[in-house]
C-alpha positions as CSV (number, residue, x, y, z in Angstrom):
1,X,314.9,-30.4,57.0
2,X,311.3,-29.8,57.6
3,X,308.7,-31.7,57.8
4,X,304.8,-31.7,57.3
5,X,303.4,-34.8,58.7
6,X,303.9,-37.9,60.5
7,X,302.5,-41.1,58.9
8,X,300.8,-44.3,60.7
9,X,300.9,-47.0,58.5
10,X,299.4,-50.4,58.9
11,X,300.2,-53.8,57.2
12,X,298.3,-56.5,58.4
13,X,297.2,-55.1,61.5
14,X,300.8,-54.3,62.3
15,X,302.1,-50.4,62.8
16,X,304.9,-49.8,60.9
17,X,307.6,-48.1,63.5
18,X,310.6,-46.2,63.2
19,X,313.1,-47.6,65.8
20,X,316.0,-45.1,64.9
21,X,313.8,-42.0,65.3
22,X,316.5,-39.6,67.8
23,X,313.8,-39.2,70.1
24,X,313.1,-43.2,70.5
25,X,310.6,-45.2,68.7
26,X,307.9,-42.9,67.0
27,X,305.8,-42.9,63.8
28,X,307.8,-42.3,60.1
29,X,307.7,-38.7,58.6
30,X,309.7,-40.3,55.5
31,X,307.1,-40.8,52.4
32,X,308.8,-43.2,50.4
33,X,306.4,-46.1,51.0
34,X,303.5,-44.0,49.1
35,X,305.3,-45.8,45.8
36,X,303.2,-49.2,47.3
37,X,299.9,-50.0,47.1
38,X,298.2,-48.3,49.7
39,X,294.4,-46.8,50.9
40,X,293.8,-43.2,50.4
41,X,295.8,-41.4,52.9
42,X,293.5,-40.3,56.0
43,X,294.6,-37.4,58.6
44,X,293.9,-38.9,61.9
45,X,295.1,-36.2,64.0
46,X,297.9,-34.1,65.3
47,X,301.1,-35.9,66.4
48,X,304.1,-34.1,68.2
49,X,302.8,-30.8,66.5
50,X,302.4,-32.2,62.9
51,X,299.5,-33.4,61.2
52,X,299.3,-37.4,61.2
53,X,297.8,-39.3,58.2
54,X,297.6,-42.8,58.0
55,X,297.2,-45.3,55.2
56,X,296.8,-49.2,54.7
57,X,300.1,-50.5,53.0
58,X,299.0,-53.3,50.8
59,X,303.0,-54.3,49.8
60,X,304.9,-52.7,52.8
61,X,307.4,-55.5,52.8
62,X,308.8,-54.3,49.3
63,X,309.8,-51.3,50.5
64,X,310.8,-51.4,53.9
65,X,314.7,-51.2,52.8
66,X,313.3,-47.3,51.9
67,X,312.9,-47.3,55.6
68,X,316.1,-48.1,57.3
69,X,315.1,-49.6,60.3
70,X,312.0,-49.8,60.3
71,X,309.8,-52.8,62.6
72,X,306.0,-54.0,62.1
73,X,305.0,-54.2,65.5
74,X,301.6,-55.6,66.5
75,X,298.7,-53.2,67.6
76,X,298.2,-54.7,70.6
77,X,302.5,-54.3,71.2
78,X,302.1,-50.6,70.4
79,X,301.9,-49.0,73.7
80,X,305.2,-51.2,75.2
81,X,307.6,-49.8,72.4
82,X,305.8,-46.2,72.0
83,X,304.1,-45.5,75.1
84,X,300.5,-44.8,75.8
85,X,299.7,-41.8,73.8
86,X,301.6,-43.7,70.6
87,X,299.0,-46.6,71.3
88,X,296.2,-44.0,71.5
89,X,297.0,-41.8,68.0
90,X,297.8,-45.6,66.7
91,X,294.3,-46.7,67.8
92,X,292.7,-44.4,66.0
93,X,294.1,-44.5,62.8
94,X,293.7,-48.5,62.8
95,X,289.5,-47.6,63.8
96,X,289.5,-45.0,61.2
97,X,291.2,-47.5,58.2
98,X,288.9,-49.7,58.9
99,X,285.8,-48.0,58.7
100,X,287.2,-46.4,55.6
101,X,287.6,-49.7,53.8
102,X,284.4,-51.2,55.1
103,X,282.5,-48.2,53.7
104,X,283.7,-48.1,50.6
105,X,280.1,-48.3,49.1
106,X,277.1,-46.7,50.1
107,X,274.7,-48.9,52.5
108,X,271.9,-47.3,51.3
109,X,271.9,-47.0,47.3
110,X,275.1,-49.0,46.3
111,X,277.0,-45.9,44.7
112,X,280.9,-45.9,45.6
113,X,282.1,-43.5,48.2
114,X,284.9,-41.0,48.9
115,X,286.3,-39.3,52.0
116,X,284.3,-36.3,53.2
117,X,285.9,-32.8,52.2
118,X,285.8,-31.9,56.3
119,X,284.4,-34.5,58.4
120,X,285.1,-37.9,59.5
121,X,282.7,-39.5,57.1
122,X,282.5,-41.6,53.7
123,X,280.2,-39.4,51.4
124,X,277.9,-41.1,48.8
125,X,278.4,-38.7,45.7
126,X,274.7,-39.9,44.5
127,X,272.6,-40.4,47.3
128,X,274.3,-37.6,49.6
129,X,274.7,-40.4,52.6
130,X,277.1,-39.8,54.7
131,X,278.5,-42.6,56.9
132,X,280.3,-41.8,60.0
133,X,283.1,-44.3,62.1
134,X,281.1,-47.1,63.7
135,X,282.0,-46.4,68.0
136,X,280.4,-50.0,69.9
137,X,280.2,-49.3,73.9
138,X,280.6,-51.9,76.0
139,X,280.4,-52.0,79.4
140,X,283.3,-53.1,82.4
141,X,282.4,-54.1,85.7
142,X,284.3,-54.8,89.0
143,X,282.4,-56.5,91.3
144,X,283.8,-56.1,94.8
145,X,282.6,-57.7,97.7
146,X,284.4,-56.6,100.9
147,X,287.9,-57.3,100.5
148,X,286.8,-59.6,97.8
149,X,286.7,-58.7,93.8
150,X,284.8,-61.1,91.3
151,X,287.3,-62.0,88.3
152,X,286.4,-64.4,85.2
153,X,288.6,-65.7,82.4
154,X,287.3,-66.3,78.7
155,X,288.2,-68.8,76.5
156,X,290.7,-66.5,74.4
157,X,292.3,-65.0,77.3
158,X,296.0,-65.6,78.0
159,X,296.7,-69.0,80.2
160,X,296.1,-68.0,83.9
161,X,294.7,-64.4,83.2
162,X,291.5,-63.4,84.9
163,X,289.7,-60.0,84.8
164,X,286.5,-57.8,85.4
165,X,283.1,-58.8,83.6
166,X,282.8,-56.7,80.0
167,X,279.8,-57.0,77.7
168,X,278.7,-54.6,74.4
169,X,275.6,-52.2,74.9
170,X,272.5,-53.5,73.3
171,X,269.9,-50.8,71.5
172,X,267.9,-49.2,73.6
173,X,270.2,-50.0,76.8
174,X,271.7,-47.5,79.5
175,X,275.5,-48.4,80.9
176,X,273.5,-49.0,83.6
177,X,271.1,-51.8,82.7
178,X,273.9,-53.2,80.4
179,X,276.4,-53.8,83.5
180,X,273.2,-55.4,85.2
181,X,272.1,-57.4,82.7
182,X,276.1,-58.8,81.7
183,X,276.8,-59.5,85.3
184,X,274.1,-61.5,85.6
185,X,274.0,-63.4,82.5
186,X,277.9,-64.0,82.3
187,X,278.4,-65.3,86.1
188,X,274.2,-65.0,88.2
189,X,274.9,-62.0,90.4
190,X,273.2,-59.3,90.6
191,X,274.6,-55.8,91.6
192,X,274.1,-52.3,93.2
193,X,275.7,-48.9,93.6
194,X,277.3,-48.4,90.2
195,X,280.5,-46.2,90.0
196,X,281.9,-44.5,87.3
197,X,285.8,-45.2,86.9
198,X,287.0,-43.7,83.6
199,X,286.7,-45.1,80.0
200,X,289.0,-45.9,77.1
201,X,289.2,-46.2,73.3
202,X,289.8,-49.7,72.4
203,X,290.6,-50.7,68.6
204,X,289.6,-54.6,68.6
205,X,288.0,-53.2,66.4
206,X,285.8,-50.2,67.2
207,X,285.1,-50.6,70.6
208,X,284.8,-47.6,73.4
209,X,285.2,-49.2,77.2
210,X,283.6,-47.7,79.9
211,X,284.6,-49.1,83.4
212,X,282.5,-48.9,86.5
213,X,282.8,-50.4,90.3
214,X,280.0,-52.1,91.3
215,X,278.7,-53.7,94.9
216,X,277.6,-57.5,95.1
217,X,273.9,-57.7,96.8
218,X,273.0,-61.6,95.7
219,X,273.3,-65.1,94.3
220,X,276.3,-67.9,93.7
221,X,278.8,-67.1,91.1
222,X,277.6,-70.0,88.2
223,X,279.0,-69.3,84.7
224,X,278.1,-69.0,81.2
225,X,279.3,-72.1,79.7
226,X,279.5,-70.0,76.1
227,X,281.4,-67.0,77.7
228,X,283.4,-67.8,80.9
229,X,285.2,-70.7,81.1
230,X,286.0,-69.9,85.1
231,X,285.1,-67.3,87.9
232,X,285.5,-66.6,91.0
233,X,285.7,-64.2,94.2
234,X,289.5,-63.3,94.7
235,X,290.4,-61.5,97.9
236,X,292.9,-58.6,97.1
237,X,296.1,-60.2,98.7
238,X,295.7,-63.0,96.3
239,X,294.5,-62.3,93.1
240,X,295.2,-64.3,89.8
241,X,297.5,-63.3,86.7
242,X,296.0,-59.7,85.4
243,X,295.3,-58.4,82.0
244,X,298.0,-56.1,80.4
245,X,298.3,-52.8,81.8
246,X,297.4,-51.5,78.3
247,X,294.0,-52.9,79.4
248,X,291.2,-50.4,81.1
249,X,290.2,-53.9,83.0
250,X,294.1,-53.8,84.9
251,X,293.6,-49.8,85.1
252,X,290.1,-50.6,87.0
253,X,291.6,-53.3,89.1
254,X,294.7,-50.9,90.4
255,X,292.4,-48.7,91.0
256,X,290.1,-50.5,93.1
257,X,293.4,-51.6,95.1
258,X,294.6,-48.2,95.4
259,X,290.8,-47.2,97.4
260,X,291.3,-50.4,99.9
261,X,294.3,-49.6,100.6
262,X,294.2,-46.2,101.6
């Protein structure tokens, strides 16, 4: 049996997966849950050679005996039962749903909207607006200082779990002056000798990460009370509880081990 497409579906910002796929855990190609309530189907992408839509499933639950056995996994669990490049595909379609629902109107004149005939945009029918995904930068920096890197923990963190400074890109802002400006407003250093590390699509909600190295020149590590609950220099033989290595912040970390230890 052939078939034309793989399908992402999400249910309360859980991925619906199939756990008896041959190949191990993988997306569904079955269609039986379009009898639901569901959003307008959206392709996404391509997926193991196939297109890949993906919907919101407003009733999932009623029709996951369709399935056979079939698991809601959280986003954020996506990548340790499906691997990376699952959480990627995954990632988009959960971006892309929810810029589809949130632009279900136009901004600018009120008129309802409907999916653009060829791009990734919601197209006004009466005003001709089109509105494309919403993508927020936001900057990650390791501070390293000798031997020494400069962690912090928010409030929402897990217990124990420290990592590199991050902070959204404000109008008018370079990376540059936005790693500056969040280092020094989240913990009173200031920095030099900004290094590019890589970047990374990150769906909570819309959010693209771009992760840097940076060099301490000055001050005494002191806080934001409304930010960062604790921080502190760490020397690289004894460093805290990490983020997940989903996370671009443990990526930056290994990666800033890996060039000391050479």
């Amino acid at each position: 049996m052939q078939h034309e497409h793989y399908w992402i579906i999400r249910h309360k910002q859980h991925i619906l997966i199939d756990m008896a796929h041959p190949a191990g855990p993988n997306f569904f190609y079955q269609a039986e849950f379009l009898k639901g309530a569901h959003s307008e189907p959206i392709q996404v992408g391509h997926w193991q050679g196939l297109p890949c839509m993906a919907i919101e499933s407003d009733d999932l639950p009623e029709h996951l005996s369709f399935l056979g056995n079939a698991e809601l996994v959280p986003m954020r669990q996506v990548f340790g039962v499906v691997g990376p490049e699952a959480f990627a595909m995954a990632g988009r379609a959960t971006q892309l749903i929810d810029w589809q629902m949130t632009h279900r109107y136009c901004g600018r004149c009120g008129h309802a909207t409907q999916l653009h005939e060829s791009d990734f945009a919601m197209h006004c029918p009466q005003c001709k607006l089109n509105a494309y995904p919403r993508i927020s930068p936001a900057v990650m920096v390791l501070v390293r200082h000798g031997t020494q890197f400069l962690l912090a923990r928010s409030p929402h963190f897990k217990p124990g779990v420290f990592s590199a400074l991050a902070g959204f890109v404000e109008a008018g802002e370079t990376l540059e002056q936005c790693a500056a400006r969040e280092v020094m407003e989240e913990v009173g250093v200031a920095i030099d000798n900004l290094r590019y590390f890589c970047s990374q699509s990150w769906p909570f909600p819309n959010s693209l990460m771009i992760a840097f190295f940076a060099d301490y020149v000055s001050g005494d590590i002191v806080p934001e009370p409304s930010e960062i609950e604790a921080a502190d220099w760490f020397d690289i033989d004894d460093l805290p509880k990490l983020p997940d290595h989903v996370s671009i912040a443990r990526q930056l970390i290994e990666g800033a081990l890996k060039e000391l230890r050479v």
